[in-house]
C-alpha positions as CSV (number, residue, x, y, z in Angstrom):
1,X,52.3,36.0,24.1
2,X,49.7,33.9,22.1
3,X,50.6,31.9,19.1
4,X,48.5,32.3,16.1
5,X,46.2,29.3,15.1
6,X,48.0,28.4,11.9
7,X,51.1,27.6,14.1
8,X,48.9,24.8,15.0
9,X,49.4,21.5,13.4
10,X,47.2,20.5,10.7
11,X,45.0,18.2,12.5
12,X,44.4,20.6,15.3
13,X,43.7,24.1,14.1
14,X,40.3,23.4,13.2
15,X,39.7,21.7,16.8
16,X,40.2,24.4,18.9
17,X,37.5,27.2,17.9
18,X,35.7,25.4,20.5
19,X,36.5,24.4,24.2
20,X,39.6,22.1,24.5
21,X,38.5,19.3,27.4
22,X,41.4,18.0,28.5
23,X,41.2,15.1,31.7
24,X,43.5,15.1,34.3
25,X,45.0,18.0,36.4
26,X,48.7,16.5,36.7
27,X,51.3,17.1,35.1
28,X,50.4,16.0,32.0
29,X,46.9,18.0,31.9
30,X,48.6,21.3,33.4
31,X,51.2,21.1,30.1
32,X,48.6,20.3,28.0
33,X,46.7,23.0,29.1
34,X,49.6,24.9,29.1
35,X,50.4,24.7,25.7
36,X,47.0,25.2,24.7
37,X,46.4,28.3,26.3
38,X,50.0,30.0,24.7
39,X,48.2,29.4,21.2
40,X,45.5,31.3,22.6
41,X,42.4,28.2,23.0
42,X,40.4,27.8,25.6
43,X,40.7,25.0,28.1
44,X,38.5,22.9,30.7
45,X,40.2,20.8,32.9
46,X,38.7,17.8,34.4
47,X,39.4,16.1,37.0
48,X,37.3,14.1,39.2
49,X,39.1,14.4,42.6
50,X,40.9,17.7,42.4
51,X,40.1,21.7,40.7
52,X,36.6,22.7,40.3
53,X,33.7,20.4,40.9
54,X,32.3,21.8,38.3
55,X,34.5,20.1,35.8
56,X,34.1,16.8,37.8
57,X,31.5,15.3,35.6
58,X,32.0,14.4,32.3
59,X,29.4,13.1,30.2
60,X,27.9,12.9,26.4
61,X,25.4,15.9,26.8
62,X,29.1,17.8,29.0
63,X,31.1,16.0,25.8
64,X,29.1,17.7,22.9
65,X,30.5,21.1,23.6
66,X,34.0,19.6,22.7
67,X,35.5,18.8,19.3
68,X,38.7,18.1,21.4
69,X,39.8,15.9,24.3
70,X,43.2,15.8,25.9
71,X,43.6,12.2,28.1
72,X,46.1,12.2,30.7
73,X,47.9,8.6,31.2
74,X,46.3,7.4,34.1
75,X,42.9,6.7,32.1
76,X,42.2,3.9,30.5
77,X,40.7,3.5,27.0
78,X,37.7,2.4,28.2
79,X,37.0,5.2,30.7
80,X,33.8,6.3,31.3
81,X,34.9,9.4,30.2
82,X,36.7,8.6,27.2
83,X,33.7,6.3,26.2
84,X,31.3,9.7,26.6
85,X,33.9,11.5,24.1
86,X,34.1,9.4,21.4
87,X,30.3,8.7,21.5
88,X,29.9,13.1,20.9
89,X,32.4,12.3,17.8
90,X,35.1,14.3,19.8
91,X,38.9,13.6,18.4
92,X,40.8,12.1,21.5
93,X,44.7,12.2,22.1
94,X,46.5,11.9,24.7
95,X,48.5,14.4,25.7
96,X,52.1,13.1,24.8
97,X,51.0,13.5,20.8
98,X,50.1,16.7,21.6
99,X,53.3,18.3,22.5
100,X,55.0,15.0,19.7
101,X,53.0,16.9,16.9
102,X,54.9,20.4,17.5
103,X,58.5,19.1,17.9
104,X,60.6,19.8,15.1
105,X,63.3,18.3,15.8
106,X,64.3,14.8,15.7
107,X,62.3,12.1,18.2
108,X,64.0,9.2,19.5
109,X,61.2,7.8,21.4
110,X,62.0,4.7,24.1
111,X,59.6,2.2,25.4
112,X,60.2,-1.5,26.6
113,X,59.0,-2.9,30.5
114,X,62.2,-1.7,32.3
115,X,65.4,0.4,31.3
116,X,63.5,2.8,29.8
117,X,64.0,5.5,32.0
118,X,67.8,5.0,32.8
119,X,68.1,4.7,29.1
120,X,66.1,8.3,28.3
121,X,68.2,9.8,31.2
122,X,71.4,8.6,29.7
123,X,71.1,9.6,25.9
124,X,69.9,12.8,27.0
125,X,73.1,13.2,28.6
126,X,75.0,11.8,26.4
127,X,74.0,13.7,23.5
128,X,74.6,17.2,25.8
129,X,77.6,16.3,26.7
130,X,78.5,15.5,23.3
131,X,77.8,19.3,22.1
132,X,74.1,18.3,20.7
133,X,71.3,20.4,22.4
134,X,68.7,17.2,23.6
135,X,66.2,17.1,26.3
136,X,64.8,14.3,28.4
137,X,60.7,14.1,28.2
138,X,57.3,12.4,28.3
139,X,57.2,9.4,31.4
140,X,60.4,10.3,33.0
141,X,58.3,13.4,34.6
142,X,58.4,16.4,32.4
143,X,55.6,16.0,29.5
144,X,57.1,17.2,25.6
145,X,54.1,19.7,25.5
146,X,55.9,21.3,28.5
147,X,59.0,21.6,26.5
148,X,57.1,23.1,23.8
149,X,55.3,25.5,25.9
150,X,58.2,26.4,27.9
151,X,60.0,27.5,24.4
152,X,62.7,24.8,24.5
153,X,64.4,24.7,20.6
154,X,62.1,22.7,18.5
155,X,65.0,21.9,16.6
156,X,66.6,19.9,19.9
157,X,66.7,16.3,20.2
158,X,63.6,14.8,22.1
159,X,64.6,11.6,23.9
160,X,60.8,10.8,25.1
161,X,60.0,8.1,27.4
162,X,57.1,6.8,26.2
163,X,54.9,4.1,28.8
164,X,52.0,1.6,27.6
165,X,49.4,3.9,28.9
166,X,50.7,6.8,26.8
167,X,51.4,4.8,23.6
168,X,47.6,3.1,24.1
169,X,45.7,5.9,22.2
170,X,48.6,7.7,20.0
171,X,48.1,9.0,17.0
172,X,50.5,11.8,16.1
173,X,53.9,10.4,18.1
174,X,56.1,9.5,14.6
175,X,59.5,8.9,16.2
176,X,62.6,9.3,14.0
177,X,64.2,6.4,16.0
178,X,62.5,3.9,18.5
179,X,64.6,1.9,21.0
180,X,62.1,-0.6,23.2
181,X,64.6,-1.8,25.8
182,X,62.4,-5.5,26.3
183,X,59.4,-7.0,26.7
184,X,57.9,-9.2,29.7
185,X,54.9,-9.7,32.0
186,X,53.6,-6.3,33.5
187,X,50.4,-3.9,33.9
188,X,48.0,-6.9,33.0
189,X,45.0,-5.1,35.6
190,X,45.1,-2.4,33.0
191,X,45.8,-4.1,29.4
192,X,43.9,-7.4,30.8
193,X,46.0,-9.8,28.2
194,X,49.8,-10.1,27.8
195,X,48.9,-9.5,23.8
196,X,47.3,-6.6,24.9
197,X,50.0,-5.2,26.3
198,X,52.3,-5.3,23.4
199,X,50.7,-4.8,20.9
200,X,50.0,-1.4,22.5
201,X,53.6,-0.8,22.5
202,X,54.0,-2.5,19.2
203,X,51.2,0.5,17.8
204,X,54.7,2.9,18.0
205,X,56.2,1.1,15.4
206,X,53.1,1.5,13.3
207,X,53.5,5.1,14.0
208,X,57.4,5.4,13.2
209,X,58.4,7.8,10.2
210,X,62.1,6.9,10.5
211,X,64.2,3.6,9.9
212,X,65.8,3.1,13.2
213,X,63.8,0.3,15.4
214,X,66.1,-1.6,17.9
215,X,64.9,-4.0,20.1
216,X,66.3,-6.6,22.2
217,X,65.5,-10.5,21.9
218,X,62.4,-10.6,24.0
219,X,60.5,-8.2,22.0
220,X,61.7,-10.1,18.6
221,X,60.5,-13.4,20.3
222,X,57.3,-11.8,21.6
223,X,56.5,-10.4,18.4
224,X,57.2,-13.3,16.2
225,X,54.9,-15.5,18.4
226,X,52.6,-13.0,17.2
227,X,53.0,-13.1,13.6
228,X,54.0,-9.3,13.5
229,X,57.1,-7.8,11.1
230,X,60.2,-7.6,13.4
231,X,62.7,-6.5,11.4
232,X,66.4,-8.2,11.5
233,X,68.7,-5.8,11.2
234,X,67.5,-3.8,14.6
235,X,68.2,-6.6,17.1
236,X,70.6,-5.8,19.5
237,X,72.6,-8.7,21.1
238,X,74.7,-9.0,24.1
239,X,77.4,-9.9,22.4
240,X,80.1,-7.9,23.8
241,X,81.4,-7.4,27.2
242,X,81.6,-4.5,29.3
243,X,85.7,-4.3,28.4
244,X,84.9,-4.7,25.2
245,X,82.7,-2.0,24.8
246,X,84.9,0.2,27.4
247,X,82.8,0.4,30.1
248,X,84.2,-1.6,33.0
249,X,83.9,0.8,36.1
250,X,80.9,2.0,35.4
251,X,77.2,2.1,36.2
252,X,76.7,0.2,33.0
253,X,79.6,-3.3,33.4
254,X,76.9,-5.7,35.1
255,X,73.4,-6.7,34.1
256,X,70.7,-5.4,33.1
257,X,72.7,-1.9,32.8
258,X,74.4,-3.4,30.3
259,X,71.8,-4.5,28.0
260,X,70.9,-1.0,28.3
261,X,74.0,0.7,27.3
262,X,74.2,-1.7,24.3
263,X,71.2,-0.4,22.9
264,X,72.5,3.0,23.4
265,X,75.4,2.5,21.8
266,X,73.4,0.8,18.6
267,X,71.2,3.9,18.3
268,X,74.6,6.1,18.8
269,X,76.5,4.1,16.0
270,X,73.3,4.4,13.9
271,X,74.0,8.0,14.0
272,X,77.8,8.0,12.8
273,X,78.8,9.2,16.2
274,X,81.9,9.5,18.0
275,X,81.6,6.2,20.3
276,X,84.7,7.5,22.8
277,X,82.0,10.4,23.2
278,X,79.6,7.9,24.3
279,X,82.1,6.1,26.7
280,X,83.3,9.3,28.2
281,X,79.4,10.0,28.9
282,X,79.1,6.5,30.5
283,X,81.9,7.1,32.6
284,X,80.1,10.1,34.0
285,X,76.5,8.8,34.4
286,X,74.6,8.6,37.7
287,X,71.3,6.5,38.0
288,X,68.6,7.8,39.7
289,X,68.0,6.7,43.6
290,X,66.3,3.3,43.8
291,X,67.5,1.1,40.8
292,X,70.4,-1.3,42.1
293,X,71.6,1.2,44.5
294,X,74.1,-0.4,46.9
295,X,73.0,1.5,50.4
296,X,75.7,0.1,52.5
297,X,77.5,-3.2,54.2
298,X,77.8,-4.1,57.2
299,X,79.2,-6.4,59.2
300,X,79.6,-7.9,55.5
301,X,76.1,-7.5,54.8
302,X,74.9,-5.8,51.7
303,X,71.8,-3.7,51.8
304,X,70.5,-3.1,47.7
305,X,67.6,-0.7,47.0
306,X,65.9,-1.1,43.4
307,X,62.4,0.3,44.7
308,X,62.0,1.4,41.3
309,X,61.5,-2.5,40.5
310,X,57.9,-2.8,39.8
311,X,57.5,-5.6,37.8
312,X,58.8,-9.6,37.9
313,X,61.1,-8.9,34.6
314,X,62.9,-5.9,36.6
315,X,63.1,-8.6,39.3
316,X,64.7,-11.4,37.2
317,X,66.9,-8.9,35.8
318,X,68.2,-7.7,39.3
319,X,68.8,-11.4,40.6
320,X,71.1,-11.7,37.6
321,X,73.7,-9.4,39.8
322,X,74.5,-11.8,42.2
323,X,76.1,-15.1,41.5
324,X,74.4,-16.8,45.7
325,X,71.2,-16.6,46.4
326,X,70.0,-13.0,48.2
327,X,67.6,-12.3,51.0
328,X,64.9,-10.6,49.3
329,X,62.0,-8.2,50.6
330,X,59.4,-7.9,48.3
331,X,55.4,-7.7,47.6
332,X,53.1,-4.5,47.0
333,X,50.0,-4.2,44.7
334,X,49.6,-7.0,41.9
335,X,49.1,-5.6,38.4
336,X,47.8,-8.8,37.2
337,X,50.7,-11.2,36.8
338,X,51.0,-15.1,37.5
339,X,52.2,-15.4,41.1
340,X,53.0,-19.1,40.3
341,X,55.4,-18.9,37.5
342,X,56.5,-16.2,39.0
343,X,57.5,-17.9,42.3
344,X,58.8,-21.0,40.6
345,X,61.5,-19.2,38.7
346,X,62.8,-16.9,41.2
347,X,63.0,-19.5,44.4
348,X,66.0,-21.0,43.2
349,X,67.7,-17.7,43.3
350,X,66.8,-16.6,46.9
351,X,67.7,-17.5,50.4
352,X,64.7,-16.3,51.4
353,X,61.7,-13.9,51.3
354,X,60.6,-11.4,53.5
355,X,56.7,-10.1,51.8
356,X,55.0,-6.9,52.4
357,X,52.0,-5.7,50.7
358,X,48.8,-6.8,49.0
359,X,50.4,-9.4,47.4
360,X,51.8,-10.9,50.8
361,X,50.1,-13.6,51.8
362,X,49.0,-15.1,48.1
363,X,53.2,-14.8,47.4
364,X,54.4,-16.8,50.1
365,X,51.6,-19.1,49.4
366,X,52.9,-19.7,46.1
367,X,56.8,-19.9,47.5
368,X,56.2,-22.1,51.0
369,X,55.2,-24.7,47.8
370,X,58.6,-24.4,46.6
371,X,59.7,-24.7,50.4
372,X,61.0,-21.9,50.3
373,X,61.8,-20.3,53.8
374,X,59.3,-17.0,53.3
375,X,57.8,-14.6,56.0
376,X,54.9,-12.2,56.1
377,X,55.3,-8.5,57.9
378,X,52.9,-5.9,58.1
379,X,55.2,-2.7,57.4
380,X,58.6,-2.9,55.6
381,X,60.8,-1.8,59.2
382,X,59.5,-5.2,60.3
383,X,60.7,-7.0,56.8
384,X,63.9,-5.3,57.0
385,X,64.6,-6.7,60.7
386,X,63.5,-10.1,59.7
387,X,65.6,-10.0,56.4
388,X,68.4,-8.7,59.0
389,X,68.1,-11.6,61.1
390,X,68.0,-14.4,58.5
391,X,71.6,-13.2,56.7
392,X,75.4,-13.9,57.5
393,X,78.4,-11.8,56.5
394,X,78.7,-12.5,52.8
395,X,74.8,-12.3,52.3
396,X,73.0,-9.7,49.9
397,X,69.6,-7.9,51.2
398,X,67.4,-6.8,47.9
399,X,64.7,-4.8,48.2
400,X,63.4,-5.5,44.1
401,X,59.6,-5.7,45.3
402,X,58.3,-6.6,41.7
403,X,54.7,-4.9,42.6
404,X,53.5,-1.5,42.3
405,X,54.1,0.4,45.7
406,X,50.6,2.1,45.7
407,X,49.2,0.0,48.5
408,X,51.4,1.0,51.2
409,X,52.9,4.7,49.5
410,X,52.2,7.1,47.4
411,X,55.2,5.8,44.8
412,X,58.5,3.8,44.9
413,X,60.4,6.6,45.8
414,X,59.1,6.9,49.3
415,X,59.0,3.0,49.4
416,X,62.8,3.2,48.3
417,X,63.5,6.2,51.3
418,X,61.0,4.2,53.9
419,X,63.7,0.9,52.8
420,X,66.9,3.8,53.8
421,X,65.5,4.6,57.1
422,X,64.7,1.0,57.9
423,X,68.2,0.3,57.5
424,X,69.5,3.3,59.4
425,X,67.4,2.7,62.6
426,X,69.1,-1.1,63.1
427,X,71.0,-1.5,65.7
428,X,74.5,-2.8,64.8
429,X,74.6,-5.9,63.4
């Protein structure tokens, strides 16, 4: 059934009595289209590999029969495309304050360089379990204008994963409570400067309508170095042990889970909730695959899968599981950070490294300095049997690659599963 325009927010009714453009056929542009269509607009969808060719192209004389442009994440703010928009005077969002606008309910949005997505997946299910109606949204896979759309309860909790590429051009995404997990090193080929980067996350907190802002110490440190207002009262400390806080046995009792669950727990307290609600939730949490997934042992070896590490702080904070140094099998495609440093911290931390990828042979450059023992393979079955070969009963194997997996898969899922059926074709040990 179609909505009637003056359901639309304020800032968008009088944008859509033309055309809506909207860039990107994904996931994000099908639920912004989506949502469109069900108030009864119009939309073009553009893509420039995939639909129609004719909605391929998209230029300033294609732009000036749009007031409205809808960016999916994967382009950058200085597109071709986007540059063509904003020259035609067309308002640009993405699509994340699209569906942000229409929510009624209350928004705890969640950003930072790694947890964020085992922190969204874990409040959402903490709050459900807990008798309040919440849904998980926005990076983790399932856009908030698909929610919307859809005809979830506006009046719901939103727990919205928001990533640097979503948060880059946001103007209507006012979250009641922001968490940003940390801040380190990543997606420099995209935000060129490590500045760049946060203060594109930092533009959330200019966007906040409520009072609750936690961070950890990273982002305070960051932020100060910056000159920017970091407020006091939301840093969250690890200051208390897993015991402590009731969670031994569970996902959450070693690092950097625990960082995580701390700042759940902040945001949860915030809220004058039961905490033994939060605990029992904890107790009954499962990660997704490939984040510091023990796979097996054998022979006392230890095979660990954190595909889903894609940048050198997700790295550090995986090495801080193991008290000896681990076998590690990493590499994939750079994102723009410092190879050096990051080879000069890590080396004391690792037995030895076993490099796929892009990054490959400019990595074990950078380690063999450090005399590190450090080999290059060509497919990661080959990395895995050299890892295999170089460990002892006792030993940990880590696949925490610290790149992007595009170069050799189409994500880090199949890079994790590709790691699995390494492991299973060995022979016995």
């Amino acid at each position: 059934m179609s909505l009637l325009h003056t359901d639309l927010p304020k800032w968008l009714a009088p944008l859509v009595s033309s055309p809506v453009a909207i860039f990107g056929s994904a996931s994000s542009g099908q639920a912004a289209s989506n949502l469109l269509e069900g108030f009864g607009c119009e939309c073009d969808v553009f893509d420039q590999k995939h639909g129609d060719p004719a909605f391929s192209v998209f230029d300033e004389t294609v732009a000036d029969r749009y007031k409205l442009v809808v960016v999916s994440p994967g382009f950058p703010a200085d597109h071709p495309w986007l540059e063509a928009a904003k020259a035609a005077k067309c308002k640009v969002v993405p699509e994340i304050d699209l569906g942000a606008s229409m929510w009624k309910g209350s928004l705890v949005v969640i950003t930072g360089t790694n947890g964020k997505t085992t922190l969204t997946e874990f409040l959402s299910a903490a709050f459900s379990s807990a008798g309040i109606e919440a849904y998980a949204c926005g990076n983790i896979g399932r856009p908030i204008s698909s929610l919307v759309a859809e005809g979830c309860n506006l009046e719901a909790v939103a727990v919205c994963e928001v990533s640097s590429f979503q948060a880059e051009l946001c103007q209507h995404l006012h979250a009641d409570s922001l968490l940003w997990t940390n801040f380190d090193e990543d997606h420099l080929d995209r935000h060129k400067t490590l500045e760049n980067y946060f203060r594109t996350k930092y533009h959330l907190v200019d966007l906040q309508r409520g009072d609750v802002f936690l961070f950890d110490e990273s982002v305070k440190e960051y932020g100060e170095q910056l000159g920017l207002e970091i407020p006091e009262g939301g840093l969250v400390e690890d200051t208390l042990s897993a015991s402590e806080m009731g969670v031994s046995g569970t996902i959450f009792e070693t690092l950097p889970e625990r960082n995580t669950y701390l700042i759940a727990r902040s945001l949860w307290l915030s809220m004058g909730l039961d905490e033994g609600e939060l605990i029992e939730a904890a107790n009954n949490f499962k990660k997704s695959p490939h984040r510091m997934e023990l796979i097996e042992n054998r022979d006392g070896i230890s095979f660990w899968d954190d595909s889903k590490s894609t940048n050198f702080h997700s790295v550090y904070g995986a090495l801080k599981r193991f008290e000896n140094p681990v076998v590690w099998i990493g590499g994939g495609k750079n994102k723009g950070g410092d190879l050096q440093r990051f080879a000069k911290r890590v080396t004391g931390q690792l037995r030895s490294a076993h490099l796929i990828g892009e990054t490959a042979e400019e990595l074990a450059a950078a380690f063999r300095e450090h005399e590190l023992p450090t080999h290059v393979y060509e497919d990661l079955d080959q990395a895995v049997a050299g890892a295999v070969a170089d460990a002892e009963s006792g030993t940990n194997i880590l696949l925490s690659p610290g790149f992007a997996s595009l170069d050799m898969f189409d994500g880090y899922s199949q890079r994790g599963e590709a790691f699995r059926r390494a492991i299973s074709h060995l022979s016995d040990l």
